[in-house]
CHARMM-style PDB file with segment names, atoms N, HN, CA, C and O in Angstrom:
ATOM      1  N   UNK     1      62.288 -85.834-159.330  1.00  0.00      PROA
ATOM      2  CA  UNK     1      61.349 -86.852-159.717  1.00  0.00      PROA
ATOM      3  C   UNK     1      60.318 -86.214-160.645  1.00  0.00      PROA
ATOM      4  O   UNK     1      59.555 -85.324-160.270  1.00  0.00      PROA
ATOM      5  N   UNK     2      60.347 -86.886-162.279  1.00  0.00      PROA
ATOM      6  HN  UNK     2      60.967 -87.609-162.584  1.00  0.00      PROA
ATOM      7  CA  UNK     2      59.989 -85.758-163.198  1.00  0.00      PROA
ATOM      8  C   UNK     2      58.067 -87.425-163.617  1.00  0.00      PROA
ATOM      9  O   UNK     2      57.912 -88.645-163.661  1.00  0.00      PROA
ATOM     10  N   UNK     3      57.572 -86.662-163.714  1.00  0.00      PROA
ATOM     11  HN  UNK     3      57.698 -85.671-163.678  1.00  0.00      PROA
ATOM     12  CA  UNK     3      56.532 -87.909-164.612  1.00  0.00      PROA
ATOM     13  C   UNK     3      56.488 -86.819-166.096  1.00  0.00      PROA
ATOM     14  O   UNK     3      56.609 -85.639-166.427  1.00  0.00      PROA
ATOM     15  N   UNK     4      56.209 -88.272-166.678  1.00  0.00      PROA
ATOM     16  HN  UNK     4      56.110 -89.230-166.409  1.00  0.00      PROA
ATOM     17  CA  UNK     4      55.671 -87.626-168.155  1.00  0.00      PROA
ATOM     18  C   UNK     4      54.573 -88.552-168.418  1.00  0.00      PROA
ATOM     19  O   UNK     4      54.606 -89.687-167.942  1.00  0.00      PROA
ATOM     20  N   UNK     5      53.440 -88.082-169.262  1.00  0.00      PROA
ATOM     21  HN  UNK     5      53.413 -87.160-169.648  1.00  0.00      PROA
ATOM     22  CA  UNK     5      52.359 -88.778-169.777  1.00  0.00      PROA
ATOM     23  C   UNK     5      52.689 -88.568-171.233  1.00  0.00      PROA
ATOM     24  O   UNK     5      53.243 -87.508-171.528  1.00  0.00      PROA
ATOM     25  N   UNK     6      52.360 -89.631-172.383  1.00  0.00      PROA
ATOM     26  HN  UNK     6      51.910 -90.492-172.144  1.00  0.00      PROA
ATOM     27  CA  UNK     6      52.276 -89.406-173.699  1.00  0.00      PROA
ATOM     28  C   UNK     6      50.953 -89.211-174.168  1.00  0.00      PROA
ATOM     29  O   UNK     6      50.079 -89.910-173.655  1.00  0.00      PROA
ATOM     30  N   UNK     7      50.613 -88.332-175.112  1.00  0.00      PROA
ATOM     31  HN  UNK     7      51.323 -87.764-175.529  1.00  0.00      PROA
ATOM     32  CA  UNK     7      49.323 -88.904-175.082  1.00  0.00      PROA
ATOM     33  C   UNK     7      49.253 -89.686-176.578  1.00  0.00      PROA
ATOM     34  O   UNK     7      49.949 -89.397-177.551  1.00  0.00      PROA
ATOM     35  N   UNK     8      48.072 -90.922-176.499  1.00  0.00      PROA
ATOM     36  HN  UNK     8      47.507 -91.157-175.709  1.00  0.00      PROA
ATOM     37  CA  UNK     8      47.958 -91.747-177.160  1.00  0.00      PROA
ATOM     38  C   UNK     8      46.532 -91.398-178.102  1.00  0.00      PROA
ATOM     39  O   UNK     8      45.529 -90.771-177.761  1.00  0.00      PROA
ATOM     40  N   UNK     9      46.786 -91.911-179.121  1.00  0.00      PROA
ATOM     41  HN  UNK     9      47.600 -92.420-179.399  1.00  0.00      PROA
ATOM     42  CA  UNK     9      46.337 -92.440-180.232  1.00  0.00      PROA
ATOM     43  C   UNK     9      44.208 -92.025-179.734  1.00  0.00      PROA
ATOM     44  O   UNK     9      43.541 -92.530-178.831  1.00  0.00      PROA
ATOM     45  N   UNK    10      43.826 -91.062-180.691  1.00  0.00      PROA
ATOM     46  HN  UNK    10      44.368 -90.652-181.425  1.00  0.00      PROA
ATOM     47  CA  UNK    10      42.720 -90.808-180.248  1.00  0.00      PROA
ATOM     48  C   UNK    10      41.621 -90.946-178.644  1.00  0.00      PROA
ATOM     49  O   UNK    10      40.541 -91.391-178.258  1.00  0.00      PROA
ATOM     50  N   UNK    11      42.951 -90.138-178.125  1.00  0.00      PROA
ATOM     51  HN  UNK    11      43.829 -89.776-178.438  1.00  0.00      PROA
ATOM     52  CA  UNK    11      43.020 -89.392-176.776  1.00  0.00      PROA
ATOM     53  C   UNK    11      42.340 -88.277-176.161  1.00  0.00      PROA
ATOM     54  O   UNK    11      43.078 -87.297-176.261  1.00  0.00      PROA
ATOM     55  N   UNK    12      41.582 -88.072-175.743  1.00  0.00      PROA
ATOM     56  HN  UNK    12      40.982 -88.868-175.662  1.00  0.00      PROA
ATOM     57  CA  UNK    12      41.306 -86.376-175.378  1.00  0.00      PROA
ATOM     58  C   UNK    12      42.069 -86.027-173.986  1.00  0.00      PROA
ATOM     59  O   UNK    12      42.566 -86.526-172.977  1.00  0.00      PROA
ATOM     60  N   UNK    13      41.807 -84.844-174.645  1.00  0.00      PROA
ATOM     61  HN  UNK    13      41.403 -84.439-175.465  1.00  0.00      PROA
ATOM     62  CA  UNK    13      42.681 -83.567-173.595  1.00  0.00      PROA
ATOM     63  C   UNK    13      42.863 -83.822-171.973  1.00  0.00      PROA
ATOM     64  O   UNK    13      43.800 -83.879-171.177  1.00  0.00      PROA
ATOM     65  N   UNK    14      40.628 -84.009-171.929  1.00  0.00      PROA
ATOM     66  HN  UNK    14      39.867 -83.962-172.575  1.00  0.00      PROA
ATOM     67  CA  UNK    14      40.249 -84.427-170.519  1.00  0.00      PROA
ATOM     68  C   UNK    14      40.917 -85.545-169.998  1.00  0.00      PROA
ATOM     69  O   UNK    14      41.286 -85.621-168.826  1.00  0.00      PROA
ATOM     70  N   UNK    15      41.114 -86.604-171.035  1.00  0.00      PROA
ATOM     71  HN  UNK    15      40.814 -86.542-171.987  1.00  0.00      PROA
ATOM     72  CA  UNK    15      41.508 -88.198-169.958  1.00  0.00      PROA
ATOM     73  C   UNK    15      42.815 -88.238-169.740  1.00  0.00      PROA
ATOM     74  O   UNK    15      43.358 -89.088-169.034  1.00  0.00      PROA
ATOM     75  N   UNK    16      43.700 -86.838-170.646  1.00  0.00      PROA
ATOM     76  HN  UNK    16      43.259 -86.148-171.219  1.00  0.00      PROA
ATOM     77  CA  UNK    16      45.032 -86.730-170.916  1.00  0.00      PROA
ATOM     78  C   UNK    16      45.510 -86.407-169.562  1.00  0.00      PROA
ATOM     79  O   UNK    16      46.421 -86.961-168.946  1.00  0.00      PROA
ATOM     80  N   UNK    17      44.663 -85.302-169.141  1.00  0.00      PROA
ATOM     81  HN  UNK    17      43.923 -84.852-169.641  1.00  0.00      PROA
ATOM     82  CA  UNK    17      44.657 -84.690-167.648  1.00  0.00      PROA
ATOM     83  C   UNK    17      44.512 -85.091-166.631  1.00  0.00      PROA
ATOM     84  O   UNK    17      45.117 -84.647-165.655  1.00  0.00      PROA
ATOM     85  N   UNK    18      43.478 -86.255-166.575  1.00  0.00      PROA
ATOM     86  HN  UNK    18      42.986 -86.615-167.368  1.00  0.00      PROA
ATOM     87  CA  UNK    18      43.130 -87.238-165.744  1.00  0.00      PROA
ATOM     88  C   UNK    18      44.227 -88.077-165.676  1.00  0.00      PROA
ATOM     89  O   UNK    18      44.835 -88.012-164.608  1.00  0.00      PROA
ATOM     90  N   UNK    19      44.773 -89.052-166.725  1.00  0.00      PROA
ATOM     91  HN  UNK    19      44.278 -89.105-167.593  1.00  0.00      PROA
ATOM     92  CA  UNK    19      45.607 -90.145-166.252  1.00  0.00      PROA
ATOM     93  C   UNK    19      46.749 -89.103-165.184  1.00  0.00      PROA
ATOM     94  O   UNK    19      47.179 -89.593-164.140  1.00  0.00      PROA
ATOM     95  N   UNK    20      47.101 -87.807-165.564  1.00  0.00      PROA
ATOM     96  HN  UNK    20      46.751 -87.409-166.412  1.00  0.00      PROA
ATOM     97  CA  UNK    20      48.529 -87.427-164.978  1.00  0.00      PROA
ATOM     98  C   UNK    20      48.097 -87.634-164.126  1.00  0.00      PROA
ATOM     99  O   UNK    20      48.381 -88.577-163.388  1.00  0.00      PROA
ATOM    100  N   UNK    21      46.823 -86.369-163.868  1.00  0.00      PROA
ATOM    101  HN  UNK    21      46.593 -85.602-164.467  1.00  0.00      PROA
ATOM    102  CA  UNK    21      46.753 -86.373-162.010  1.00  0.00      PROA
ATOM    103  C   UNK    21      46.255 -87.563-161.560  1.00  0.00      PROA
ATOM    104  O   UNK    21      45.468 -87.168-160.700  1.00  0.00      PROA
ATOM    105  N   UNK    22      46.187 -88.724-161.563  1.00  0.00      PROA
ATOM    106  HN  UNK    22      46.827 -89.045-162.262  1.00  0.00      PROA
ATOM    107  CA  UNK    22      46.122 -89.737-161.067  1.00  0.00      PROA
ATOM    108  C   UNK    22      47.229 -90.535-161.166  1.00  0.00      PROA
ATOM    109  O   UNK    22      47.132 -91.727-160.873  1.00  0.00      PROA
ATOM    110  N   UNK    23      48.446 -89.985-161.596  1.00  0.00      PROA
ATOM    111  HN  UNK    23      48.525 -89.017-161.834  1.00  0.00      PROA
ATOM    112  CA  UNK    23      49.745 -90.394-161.799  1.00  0.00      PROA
ATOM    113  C   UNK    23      50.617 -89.844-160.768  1.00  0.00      PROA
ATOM    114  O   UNK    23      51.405 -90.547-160.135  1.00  0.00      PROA
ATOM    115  N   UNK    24      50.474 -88.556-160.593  1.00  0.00      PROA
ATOM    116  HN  UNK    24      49.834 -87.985-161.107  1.00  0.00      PROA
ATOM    117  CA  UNK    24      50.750 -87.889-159.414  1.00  0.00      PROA
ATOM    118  C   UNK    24      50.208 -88.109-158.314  1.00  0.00      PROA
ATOM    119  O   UNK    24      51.048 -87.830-157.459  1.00  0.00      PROA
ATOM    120  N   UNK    25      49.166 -88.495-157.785  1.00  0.00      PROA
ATOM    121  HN  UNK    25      48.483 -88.721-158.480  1.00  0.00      PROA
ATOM    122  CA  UNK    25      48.587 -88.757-156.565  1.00  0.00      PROA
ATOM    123  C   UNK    25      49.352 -90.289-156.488  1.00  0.00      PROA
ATOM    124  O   UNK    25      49.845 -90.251-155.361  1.00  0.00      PROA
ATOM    125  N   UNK    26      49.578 -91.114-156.854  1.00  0.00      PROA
ATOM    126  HN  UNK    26      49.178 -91.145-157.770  1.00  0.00      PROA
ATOM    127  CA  UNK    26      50.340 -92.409-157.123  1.00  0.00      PROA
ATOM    128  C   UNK    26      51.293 -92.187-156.609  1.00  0.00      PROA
ATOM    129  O   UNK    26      51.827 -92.746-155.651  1.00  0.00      PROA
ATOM    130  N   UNK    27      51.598 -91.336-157.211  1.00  0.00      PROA
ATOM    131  HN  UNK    27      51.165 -90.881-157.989  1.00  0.00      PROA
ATOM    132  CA  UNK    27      53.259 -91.490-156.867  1.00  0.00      PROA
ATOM    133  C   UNK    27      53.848 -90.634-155.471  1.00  0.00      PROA
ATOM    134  O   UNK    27      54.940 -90.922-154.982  1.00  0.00      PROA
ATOM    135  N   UNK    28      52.889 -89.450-154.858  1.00  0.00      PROA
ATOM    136  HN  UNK    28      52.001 -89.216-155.255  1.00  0.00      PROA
ATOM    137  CA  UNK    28      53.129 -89.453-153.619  1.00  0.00      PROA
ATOM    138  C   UNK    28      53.968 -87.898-154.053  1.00  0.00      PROA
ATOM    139  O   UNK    28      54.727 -87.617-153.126  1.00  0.00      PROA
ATOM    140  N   UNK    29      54.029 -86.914-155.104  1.00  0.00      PROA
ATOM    141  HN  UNK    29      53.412 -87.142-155.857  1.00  0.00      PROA
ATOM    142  CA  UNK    29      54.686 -86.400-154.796  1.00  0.00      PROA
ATOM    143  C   UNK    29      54.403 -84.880-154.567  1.00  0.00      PROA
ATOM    144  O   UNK    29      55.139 -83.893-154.569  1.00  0.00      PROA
ATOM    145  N   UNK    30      52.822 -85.090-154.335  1.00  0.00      PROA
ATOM    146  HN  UNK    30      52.224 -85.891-154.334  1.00  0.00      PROA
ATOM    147  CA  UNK    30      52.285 -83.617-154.093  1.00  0.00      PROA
ATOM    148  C   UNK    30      52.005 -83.853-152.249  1.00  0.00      PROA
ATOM    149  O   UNK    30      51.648 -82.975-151.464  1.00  0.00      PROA
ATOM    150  N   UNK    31      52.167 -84.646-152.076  1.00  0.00      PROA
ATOM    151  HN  UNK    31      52.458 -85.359-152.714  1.00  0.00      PROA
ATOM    152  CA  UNK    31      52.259 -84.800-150.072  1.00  0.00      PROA
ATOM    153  C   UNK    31      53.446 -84.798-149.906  1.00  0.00      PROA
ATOM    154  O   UNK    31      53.798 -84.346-148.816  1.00  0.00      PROA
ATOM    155  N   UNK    32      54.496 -85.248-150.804  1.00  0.00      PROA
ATOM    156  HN  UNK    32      54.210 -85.615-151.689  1.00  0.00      PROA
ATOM    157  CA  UNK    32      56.025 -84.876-150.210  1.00  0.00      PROA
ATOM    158  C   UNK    32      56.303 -83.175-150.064  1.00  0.00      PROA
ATOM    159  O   UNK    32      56.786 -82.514-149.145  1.00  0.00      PROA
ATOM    160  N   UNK    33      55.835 -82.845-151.237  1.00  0.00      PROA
ATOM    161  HN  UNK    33      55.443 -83.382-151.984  1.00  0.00      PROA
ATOM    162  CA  UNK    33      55.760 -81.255-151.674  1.00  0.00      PROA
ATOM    163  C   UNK    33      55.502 -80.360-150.702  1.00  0.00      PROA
ATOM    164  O   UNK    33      56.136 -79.358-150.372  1.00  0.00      PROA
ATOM    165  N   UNK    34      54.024 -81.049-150.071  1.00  0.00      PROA
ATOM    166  HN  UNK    34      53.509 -81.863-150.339  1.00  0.00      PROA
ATOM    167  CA  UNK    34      52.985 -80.266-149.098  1.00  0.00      PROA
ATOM    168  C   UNK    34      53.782 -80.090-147.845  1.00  0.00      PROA
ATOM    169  O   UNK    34      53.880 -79.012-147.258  1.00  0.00      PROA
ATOM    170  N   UNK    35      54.247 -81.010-147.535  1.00  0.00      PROA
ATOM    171  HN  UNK    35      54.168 -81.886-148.012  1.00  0.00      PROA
ATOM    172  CA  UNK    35      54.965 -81.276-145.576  1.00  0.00      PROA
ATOM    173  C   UNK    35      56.279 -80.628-146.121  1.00  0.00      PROA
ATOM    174  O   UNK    35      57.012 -80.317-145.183  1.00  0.00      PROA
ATOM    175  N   UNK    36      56.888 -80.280-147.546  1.00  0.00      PROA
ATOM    176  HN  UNK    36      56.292 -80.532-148.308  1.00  0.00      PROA
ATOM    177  CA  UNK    36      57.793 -79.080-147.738  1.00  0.00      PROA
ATOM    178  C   UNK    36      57.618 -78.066-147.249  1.00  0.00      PROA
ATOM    179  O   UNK    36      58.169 -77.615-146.245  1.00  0.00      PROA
ATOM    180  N   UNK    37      56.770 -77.558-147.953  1.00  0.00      PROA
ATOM    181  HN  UNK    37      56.322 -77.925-148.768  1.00  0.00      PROA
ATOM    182  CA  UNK    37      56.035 -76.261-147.668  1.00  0.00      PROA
ATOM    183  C   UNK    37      55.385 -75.872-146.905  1.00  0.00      PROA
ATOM    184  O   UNK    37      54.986 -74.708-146.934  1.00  0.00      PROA
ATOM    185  N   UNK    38      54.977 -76.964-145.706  1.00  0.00      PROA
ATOM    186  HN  UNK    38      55.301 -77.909-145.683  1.00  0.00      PROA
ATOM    187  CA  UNK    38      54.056 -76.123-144.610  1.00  0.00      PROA
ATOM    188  C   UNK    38      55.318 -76.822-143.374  1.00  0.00      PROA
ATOM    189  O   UNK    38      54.666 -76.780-142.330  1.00  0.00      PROA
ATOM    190  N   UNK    39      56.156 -77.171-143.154  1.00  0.00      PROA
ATOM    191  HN  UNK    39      56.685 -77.205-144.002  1.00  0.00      PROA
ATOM    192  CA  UNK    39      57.057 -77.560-142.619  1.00  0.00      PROA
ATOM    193  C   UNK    39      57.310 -76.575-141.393  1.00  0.00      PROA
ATOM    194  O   UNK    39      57.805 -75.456-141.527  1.00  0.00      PROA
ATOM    195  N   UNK    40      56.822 -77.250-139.922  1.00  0.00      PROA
ATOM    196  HN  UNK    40      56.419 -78.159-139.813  1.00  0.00      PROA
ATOM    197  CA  UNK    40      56.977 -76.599-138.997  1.00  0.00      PROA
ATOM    198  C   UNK    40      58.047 -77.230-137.998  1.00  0.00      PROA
ATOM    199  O   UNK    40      58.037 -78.448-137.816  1.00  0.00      PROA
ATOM    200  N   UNK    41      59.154 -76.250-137.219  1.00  0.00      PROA
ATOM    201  HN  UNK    41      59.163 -75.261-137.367  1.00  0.00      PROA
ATOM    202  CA  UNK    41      59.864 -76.384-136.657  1.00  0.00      PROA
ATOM    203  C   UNK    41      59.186 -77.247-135.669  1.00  0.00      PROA
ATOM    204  O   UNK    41      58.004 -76.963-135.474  1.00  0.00      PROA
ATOM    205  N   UNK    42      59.777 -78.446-134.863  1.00  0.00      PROA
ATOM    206  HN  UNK    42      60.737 -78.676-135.021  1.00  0.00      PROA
ATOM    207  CA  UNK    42      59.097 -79.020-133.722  1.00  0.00      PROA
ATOM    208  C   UNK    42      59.595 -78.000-132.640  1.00  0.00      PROA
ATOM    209  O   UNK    42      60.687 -77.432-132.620  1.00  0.00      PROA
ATOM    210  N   UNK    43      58.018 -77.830-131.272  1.00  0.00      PROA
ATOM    211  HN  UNK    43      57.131 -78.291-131.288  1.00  0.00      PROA
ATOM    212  CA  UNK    43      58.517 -76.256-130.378  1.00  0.00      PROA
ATOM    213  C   UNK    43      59.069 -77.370-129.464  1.00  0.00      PROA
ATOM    214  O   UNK    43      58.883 -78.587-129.494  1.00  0.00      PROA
ATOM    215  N   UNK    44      59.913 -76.478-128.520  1.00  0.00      PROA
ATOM    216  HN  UNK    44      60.065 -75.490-128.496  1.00  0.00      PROA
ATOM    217  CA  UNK    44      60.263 -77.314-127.194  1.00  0.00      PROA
ATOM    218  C   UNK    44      59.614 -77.358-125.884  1.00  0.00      PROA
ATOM    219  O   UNK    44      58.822 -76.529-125.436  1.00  0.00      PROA
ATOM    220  N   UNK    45      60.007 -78.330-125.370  1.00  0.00      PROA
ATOM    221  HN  UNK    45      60.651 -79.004-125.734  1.00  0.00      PROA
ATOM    222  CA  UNK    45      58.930 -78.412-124.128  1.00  0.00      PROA
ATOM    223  C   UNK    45      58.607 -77.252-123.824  1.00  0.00      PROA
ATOM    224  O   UNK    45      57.410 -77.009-123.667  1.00  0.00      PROA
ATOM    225  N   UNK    46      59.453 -76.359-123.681  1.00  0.00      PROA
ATOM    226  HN  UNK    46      60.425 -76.556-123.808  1.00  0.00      PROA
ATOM    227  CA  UNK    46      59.480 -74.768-122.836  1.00  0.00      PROA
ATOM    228  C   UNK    46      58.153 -74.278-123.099  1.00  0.00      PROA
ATOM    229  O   UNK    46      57.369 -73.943-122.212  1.00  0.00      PROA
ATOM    230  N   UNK    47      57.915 -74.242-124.334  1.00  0.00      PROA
ATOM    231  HN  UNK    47      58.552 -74.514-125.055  1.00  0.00      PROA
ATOM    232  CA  UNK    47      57.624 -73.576-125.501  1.00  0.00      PROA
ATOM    233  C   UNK    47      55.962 -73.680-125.336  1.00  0.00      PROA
ATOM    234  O   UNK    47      55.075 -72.827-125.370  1.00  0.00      PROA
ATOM    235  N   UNK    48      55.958 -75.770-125.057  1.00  0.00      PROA
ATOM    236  HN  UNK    48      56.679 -76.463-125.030  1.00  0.00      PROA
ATOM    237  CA  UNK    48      54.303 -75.990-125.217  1.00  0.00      PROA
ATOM    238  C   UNK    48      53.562 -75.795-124.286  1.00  0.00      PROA
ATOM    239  O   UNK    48      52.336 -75.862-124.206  1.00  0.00      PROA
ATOM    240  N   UNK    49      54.798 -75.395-123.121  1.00  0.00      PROA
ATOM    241  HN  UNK    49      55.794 -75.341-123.185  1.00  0.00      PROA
ATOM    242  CA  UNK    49      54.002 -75.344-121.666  1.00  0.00      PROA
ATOM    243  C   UNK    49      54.208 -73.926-121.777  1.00  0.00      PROA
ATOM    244  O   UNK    49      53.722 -73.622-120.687  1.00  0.00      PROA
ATOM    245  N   UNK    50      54.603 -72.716-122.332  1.00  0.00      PROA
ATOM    246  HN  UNK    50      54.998 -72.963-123.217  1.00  0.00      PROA
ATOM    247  CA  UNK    50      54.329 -71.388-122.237  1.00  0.00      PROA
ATOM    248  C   UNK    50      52.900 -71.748-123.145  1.00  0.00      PROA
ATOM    249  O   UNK    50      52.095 -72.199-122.329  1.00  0.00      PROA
ATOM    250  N   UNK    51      52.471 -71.729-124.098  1.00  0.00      PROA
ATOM    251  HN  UNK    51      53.125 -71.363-124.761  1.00  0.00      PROA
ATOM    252  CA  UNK    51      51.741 -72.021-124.420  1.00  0.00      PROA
ATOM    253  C   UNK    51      50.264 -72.453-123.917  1.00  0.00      PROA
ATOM    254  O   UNK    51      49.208 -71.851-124.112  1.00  0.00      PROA
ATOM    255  N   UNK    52      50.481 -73.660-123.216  1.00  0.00      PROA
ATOM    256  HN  UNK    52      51.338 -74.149-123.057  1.00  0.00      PROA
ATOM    257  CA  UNK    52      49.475 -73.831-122.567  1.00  0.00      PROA
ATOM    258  C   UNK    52      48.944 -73.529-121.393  1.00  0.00      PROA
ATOM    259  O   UNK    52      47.870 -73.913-120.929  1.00  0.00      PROA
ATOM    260  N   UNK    53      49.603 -72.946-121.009  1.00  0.00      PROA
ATOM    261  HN  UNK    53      50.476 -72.634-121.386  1.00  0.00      PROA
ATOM    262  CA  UNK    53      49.585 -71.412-120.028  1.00  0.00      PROA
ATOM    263  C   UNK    53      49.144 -70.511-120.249  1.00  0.00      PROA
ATOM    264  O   UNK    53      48.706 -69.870-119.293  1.00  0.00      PROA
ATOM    265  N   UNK    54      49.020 -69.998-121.496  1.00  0.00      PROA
ATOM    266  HN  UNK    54      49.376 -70.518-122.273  1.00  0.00      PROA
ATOM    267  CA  UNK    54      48.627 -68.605-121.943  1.00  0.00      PROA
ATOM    268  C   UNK    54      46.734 -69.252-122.334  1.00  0.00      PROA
ATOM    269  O   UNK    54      45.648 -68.690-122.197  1.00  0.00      PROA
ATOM    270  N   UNK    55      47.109 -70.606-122.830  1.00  0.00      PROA
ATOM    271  HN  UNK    55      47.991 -71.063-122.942  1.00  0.00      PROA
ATOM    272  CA  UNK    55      45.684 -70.850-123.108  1.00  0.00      PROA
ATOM    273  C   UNK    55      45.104 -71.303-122.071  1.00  0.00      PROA
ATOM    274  O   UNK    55      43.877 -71.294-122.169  1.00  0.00      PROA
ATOM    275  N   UNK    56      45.602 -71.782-120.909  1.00  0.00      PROA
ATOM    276  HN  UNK    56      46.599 -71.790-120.830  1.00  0.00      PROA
ATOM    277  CA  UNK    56      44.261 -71.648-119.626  1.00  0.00      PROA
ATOM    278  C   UNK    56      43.869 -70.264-119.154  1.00  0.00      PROA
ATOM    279  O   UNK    56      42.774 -70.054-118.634  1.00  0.00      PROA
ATOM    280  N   UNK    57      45.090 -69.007-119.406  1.00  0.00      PROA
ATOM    281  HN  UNK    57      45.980 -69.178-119.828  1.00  0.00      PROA
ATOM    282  CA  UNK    57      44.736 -67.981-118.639  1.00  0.00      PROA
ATOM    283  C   UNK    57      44.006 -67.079-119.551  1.00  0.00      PROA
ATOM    284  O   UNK    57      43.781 -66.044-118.924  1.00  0.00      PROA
ATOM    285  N   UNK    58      43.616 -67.019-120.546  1.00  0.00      PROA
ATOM    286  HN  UNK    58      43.799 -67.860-121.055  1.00  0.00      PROA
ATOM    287  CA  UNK    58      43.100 -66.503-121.797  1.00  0.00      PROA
ATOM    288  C   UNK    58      41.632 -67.082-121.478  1.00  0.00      PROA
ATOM    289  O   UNK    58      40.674 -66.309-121.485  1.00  0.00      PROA
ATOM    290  N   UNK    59      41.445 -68.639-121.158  1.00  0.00      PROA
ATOM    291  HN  UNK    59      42.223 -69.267-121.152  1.00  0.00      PROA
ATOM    292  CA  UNK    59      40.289 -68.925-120.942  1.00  0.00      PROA
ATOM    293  C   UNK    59      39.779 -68.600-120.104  1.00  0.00      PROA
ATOM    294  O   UNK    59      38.666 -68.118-120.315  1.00  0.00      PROA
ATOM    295  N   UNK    60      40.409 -68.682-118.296  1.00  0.00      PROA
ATOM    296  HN  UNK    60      41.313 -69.073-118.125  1.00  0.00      PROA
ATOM    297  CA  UNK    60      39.804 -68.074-117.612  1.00  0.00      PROA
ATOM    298  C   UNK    60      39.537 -66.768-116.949  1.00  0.00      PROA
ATOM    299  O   UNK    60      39.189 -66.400-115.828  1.00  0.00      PROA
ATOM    300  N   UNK    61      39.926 -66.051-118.418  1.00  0.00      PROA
ATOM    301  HN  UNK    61      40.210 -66.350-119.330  1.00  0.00      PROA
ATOM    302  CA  UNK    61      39.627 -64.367-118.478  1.00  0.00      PROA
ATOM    303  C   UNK    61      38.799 -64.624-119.430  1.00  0.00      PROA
ATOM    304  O   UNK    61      38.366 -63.546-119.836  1.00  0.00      PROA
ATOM    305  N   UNK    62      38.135 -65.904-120.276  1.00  0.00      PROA
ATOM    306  HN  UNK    62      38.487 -66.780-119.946  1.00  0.00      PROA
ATOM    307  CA  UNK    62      37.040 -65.628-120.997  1.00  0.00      PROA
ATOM    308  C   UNK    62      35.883 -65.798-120.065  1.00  0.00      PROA
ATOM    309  O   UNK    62      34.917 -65.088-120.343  1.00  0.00      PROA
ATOM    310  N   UNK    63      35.757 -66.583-119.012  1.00  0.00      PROA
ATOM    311  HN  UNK    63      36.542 -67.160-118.786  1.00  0.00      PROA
ATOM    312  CA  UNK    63      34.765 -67.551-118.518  1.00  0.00      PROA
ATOM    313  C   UNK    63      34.297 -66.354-117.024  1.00  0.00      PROA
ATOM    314  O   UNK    63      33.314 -66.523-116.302  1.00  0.00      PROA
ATOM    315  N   UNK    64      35.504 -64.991-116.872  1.00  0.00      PROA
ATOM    316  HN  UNK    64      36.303 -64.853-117.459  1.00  0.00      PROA
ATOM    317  CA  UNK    64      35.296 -64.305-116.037  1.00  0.00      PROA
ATOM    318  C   UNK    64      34.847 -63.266-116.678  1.00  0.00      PROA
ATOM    319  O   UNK    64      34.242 -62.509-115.919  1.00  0.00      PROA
ATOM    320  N   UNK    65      34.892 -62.903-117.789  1.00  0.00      PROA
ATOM    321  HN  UNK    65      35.383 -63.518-118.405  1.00  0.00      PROA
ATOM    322  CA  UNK    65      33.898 -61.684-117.849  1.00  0.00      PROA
ATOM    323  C   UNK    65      32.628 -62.257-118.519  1.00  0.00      PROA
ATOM    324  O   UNK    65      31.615 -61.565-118.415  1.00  0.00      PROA
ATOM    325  N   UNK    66      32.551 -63.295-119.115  1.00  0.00      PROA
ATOM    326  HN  UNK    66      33.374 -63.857-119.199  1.00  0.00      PROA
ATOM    327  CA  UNK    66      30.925 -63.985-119.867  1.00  0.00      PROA
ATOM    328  C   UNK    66      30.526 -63.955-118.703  1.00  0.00      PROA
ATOM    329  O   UNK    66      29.409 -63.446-118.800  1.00  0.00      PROA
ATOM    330  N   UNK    67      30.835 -64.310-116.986  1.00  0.00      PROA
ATOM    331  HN  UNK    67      31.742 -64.723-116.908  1.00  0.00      PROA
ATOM    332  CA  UNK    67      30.125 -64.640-115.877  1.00  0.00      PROA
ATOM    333  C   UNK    67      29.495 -63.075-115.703  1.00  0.00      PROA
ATOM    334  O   UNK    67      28.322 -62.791-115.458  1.00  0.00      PROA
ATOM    335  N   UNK    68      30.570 -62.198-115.893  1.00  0.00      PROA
ATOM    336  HN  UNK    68      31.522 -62.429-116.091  1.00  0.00      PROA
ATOM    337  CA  UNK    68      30.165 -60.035-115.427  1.00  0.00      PROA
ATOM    338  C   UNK    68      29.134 -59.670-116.350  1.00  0.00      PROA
ATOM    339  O   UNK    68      28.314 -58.781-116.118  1.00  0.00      PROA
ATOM    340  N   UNK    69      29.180 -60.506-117.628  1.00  0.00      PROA
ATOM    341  HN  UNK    69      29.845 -61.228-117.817  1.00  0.00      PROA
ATOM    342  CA  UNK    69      28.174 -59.908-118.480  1.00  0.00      PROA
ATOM    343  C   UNK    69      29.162 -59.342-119.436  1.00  0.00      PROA
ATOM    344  O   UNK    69      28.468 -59.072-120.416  1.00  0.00      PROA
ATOM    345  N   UNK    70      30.403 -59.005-119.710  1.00  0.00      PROA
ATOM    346  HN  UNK    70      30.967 -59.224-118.914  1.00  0.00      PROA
ATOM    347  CA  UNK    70      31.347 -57.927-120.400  1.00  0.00      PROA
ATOM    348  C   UNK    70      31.444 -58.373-121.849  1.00  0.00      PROA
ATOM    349  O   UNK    70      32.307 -57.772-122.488  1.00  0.00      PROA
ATOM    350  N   UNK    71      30.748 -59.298-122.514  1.00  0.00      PROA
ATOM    351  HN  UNK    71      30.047 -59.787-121.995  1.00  0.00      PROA
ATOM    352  CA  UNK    71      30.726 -60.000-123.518  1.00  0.00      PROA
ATOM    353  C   UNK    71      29.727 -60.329-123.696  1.00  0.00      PROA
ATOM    354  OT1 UNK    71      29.478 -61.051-124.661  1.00  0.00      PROA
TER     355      UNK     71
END
């Protein structure tokens, strides 16, 4: 999916630049691009509950030494 802009008849550079990128945001193809490129595997259950495991026990090794003073 290619765009082209022409530019017209006592045009500047600036509005030349402007119509694209407002041609591109239109058309959707710098968010198709984006969720290309940052494209994360979905984790599995296993995965979110190891996870959220590690982040309660991480916390309550934060909340036990702020109580000792160790921080």
């Amino acid at each position: 999916m290619s765009l082209e802009v022409q530019k017209k008849e006592k045009e500047t550079t600036q509005s030349l630049v402007r119509r694209f990128t407002q041609k591109v945001q239109k058309s959707g193809i710098l968010r198709l691009a984006r969720s290309i490129r940052f494209f994360q595997r979905p984790k599995s259950h296993q995965m979110k509950q190891r996870a959220a495991l590690r982040r309660e026990e991480l916390k309550r090794e934060y909340e036990r030494k702020k109580k000792l003073g160790e921080i």
